[in-house]
MDTraj code that builds the backbone (N, CA, C; nanometers):
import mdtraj as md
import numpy as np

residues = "UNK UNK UNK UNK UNK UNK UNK UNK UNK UNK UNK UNK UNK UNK UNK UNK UNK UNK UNK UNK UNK UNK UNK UNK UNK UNK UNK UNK UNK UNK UNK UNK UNK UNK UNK UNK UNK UNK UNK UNK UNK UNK UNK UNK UNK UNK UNK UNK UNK UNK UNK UNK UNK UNK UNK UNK UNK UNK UNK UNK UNK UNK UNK UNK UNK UNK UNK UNK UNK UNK UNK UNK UNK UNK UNK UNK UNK UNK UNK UNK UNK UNK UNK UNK UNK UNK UNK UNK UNK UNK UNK UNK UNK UNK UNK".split()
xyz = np.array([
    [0.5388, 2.4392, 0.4011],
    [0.5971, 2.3979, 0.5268],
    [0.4835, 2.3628, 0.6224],
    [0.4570, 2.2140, 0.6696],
    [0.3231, 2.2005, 0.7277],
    [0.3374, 2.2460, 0.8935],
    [0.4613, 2.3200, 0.9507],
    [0.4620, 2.3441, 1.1009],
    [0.3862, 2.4724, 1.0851],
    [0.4284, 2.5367, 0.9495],
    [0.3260, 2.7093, 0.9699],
    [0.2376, 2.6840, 0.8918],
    [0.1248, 2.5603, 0.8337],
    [-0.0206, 2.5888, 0.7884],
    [-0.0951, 2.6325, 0.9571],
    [-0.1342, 2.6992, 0.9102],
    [-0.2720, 2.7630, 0.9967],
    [-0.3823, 2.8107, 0.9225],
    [-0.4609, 2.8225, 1.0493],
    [-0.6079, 2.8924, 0.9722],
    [-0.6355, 2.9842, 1.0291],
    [-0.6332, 3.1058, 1.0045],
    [-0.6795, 3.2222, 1.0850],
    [-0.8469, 3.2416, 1.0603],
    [-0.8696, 3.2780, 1.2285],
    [-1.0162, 3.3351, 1.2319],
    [-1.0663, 3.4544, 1.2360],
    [-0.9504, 3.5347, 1.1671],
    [-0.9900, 3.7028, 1.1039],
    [-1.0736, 3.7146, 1.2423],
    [-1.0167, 3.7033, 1.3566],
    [-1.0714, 3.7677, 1.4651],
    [-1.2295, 3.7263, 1.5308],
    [-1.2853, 3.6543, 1.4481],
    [-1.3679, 3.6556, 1.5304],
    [-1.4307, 3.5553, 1.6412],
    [-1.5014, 3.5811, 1.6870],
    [-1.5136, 3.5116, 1.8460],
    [-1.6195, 3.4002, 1.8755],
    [-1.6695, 3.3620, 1.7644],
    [-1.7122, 3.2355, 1.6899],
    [-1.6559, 3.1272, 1.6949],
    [-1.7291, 3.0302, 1.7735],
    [-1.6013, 2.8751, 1.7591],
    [-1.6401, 2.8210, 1.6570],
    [-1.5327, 2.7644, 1.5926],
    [-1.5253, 2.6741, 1.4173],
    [-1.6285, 2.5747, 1.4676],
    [-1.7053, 2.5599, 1.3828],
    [-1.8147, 2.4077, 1.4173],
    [-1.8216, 2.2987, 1.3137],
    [-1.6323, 2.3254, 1.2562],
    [-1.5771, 2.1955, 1.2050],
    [-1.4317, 2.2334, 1.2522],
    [-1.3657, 2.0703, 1.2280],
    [-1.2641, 2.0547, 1.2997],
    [-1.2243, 1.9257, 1.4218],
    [-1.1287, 1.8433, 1.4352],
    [-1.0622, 1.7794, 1.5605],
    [-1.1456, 1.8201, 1.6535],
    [-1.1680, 1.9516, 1.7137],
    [-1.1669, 1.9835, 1.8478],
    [-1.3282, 2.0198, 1.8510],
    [-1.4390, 2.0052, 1.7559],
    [-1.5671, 2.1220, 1.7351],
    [-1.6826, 2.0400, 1.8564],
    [-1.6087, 1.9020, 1.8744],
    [-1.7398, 1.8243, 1.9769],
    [-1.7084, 1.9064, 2.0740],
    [-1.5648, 1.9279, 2.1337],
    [-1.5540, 2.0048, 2.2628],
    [-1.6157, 2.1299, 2.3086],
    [-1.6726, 2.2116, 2.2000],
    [-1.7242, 2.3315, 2.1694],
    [-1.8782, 2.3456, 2.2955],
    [-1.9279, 2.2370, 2.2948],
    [-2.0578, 2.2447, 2.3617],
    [-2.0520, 2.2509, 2.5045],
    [-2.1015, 2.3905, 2.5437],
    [-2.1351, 2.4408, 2.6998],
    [-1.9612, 2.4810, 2.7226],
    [-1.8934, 2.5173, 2.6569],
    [-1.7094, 2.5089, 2.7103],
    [-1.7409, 2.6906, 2.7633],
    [-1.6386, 2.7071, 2.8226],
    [-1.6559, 2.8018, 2.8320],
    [-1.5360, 2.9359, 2.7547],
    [-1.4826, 3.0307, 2.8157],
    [-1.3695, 3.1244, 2.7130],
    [-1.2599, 3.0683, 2.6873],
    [-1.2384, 2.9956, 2.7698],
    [-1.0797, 2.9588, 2.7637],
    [-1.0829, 2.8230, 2.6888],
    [-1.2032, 2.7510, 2.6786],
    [-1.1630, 2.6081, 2.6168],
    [-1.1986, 2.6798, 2.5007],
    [-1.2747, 2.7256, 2.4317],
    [-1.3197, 2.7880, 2.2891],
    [-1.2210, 2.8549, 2.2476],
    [-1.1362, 2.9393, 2.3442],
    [-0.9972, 2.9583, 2.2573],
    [-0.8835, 2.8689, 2.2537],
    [-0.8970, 2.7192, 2.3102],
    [-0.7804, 2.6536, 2.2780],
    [-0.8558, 2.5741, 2.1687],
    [-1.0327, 2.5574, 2.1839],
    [-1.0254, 2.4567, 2.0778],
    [-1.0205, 2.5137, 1.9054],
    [-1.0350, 2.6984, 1.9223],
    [-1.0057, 2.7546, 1.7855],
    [-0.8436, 2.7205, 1.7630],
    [-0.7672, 2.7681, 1.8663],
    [-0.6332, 2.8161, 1.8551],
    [-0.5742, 2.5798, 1.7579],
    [-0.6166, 2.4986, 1.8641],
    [-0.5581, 2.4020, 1.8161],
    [-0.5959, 2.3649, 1.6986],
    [-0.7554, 2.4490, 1.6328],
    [-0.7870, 2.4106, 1.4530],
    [-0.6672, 2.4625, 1.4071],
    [-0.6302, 2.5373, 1.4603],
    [-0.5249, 2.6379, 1.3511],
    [-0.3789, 2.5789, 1.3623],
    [-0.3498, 2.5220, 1.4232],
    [-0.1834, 2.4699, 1.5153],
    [-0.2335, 2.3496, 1.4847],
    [-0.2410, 2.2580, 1.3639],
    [-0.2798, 2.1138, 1.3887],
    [-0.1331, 2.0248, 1.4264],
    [-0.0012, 2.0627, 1.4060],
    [0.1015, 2.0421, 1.4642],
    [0.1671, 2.0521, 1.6172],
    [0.0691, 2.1453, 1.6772],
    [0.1203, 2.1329, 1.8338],
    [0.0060, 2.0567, 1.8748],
    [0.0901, 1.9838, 1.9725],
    [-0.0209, 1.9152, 2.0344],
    [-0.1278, 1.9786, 2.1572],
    [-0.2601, 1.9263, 2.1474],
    [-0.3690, 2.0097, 2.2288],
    [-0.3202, 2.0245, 2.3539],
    [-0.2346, 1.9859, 2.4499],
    [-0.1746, 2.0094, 2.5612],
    [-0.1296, 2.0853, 2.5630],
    [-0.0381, 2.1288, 2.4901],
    [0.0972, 2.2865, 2.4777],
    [0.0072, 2.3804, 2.4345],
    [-0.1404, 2.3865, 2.3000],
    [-0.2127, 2.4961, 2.3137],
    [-0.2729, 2.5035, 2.4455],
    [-0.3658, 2.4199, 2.5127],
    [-0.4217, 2.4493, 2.5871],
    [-0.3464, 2.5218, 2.7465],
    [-0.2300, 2.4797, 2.7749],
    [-0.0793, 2.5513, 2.8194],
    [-0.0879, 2.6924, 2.8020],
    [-0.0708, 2.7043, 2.6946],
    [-0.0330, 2.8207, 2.6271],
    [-0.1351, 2.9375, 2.6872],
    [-0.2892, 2.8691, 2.5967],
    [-0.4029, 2.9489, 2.6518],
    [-0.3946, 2.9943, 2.8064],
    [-0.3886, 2.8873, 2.8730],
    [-0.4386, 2.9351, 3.0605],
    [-0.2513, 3.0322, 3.0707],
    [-0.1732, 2.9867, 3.0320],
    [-0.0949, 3.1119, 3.0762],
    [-0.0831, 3.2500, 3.0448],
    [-0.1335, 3.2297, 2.8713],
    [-0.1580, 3.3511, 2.8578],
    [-0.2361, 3.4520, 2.9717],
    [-0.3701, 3.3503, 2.9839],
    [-0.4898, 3.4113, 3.0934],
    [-0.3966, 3.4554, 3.1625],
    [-0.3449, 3.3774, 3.2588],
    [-0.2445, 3.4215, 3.4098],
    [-0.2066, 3.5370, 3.3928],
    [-0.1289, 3.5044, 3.3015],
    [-0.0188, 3.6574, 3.2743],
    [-0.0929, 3.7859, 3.2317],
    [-0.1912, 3.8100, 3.1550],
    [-0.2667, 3.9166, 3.1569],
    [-0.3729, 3.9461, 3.2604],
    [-0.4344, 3.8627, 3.3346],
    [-0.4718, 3.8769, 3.4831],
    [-0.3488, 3.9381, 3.6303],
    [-0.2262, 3.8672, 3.5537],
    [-0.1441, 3.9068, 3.6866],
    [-0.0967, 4.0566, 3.6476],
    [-0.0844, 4.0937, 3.4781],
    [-0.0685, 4.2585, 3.4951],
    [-0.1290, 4.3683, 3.5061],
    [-0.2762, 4.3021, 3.4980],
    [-0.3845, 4.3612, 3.5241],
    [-0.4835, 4.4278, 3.3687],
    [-0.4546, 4.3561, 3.2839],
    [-0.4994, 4.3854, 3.1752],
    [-0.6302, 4.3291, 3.1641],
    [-0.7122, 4.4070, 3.1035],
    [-0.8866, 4.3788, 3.1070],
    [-0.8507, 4.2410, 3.0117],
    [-0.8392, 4.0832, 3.0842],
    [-0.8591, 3.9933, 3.0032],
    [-1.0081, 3.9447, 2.9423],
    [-1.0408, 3.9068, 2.8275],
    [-1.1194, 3.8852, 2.7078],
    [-1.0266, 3.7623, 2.6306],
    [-1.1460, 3.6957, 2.6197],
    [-1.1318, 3.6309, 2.4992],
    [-1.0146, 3.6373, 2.4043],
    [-1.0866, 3.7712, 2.3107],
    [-0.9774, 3.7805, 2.1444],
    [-0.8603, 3.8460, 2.2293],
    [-0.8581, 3.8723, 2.3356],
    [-0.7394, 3.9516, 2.3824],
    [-0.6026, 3.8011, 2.4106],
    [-0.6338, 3.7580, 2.4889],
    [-0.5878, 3.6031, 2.5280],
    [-0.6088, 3.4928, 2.3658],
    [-0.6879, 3.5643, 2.2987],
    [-0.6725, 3.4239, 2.1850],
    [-0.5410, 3.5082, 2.0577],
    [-0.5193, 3.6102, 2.0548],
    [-0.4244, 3.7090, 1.9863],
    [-0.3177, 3.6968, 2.0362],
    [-0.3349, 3.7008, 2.1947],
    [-0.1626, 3.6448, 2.2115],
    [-0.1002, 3.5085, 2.2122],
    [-0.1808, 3.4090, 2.2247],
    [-0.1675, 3.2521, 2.2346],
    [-0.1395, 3.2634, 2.1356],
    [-0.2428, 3.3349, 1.9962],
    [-0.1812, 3.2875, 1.8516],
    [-0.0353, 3.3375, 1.8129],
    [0.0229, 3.4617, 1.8949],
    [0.1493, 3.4772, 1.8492],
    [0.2793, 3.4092, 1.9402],
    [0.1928, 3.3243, 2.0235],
    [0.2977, 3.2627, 2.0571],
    [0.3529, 3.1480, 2.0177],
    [0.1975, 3.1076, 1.9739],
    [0.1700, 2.9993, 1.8774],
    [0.2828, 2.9738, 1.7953],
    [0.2820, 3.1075, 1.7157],
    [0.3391, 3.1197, 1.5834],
    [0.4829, 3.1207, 1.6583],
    [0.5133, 3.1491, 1.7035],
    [0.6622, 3.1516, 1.7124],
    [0.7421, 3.0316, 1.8095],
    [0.6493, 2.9544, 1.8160],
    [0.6590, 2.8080, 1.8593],
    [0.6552, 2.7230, 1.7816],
    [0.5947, 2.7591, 1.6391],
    [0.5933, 2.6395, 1.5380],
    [0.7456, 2.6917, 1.4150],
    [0.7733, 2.8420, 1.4580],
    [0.8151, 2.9189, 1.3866],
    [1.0020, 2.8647, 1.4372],
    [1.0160, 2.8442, 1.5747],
    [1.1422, 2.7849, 1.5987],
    [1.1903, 2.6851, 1.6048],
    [1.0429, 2.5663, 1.5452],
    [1.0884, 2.4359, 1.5597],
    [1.2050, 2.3669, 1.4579],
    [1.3021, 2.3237, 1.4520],
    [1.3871, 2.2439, 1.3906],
    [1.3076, 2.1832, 1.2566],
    [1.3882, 2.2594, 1.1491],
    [1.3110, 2.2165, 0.9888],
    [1.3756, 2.0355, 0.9700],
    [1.4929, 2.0152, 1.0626],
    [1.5267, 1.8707, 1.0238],
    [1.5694, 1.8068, 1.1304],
    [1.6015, 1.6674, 1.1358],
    [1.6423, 1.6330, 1.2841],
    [1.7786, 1.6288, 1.2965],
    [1.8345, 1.6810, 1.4093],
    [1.9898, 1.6762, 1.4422],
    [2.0281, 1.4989, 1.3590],
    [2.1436, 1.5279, 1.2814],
    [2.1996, 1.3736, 1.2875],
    [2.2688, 1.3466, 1.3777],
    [2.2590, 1.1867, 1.4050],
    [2.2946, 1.0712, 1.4966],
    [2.2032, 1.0182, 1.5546],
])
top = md.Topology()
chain = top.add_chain()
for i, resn in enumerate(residues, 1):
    res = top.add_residue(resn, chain, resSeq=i)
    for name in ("N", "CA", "C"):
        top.add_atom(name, md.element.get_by_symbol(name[0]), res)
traj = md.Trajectory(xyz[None], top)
């Protein structure tokens, strides 16, 4: 099913330096390095809705006051990830 290929980065905090997104990698700072891992892995959503995804995650663990990080914000993007590629429609409505 190509909406759930992904690539997981077994966590670590290393940006892929292959990939669509690896030119963006240079001087980026936390938040672009986790949309440009998160979109190697999601090659089906488009880099707008990860990169979305990413800064709200940020928000929302800044607004509850959770020590935001990196793998902290790239762990939850990825499960939201997943359950964004996970509810998409396997066929198209007919008509």
């Amino acid at each position: 099913m190509p909406a759930l290929a992904t690539r997981f980065t077994w966590g670590t905090t290393e940006p892929r330096v292959s990939g669509p997104h690896a030119a963006q990698s240079g001087a980026a700072g936390p938040r672009e390095l986790v949309s440009a891992r998160l979109s190697d892995e999601f090659l089906t959503v488009p880099i707008e809705i990860v990169e979305r995804c990413v800064e709200d995650v940020w928000a929302c663990a800044a607004h509850l006051g959770v020590d935001v990080t990196a793998p902290v914000v790239e762990r939850i993007a990825r499960e939201h990830l997943l359950a964004l590629v996970s509810s998409a429609p396997l066929v198209s409505p007919p008509g």
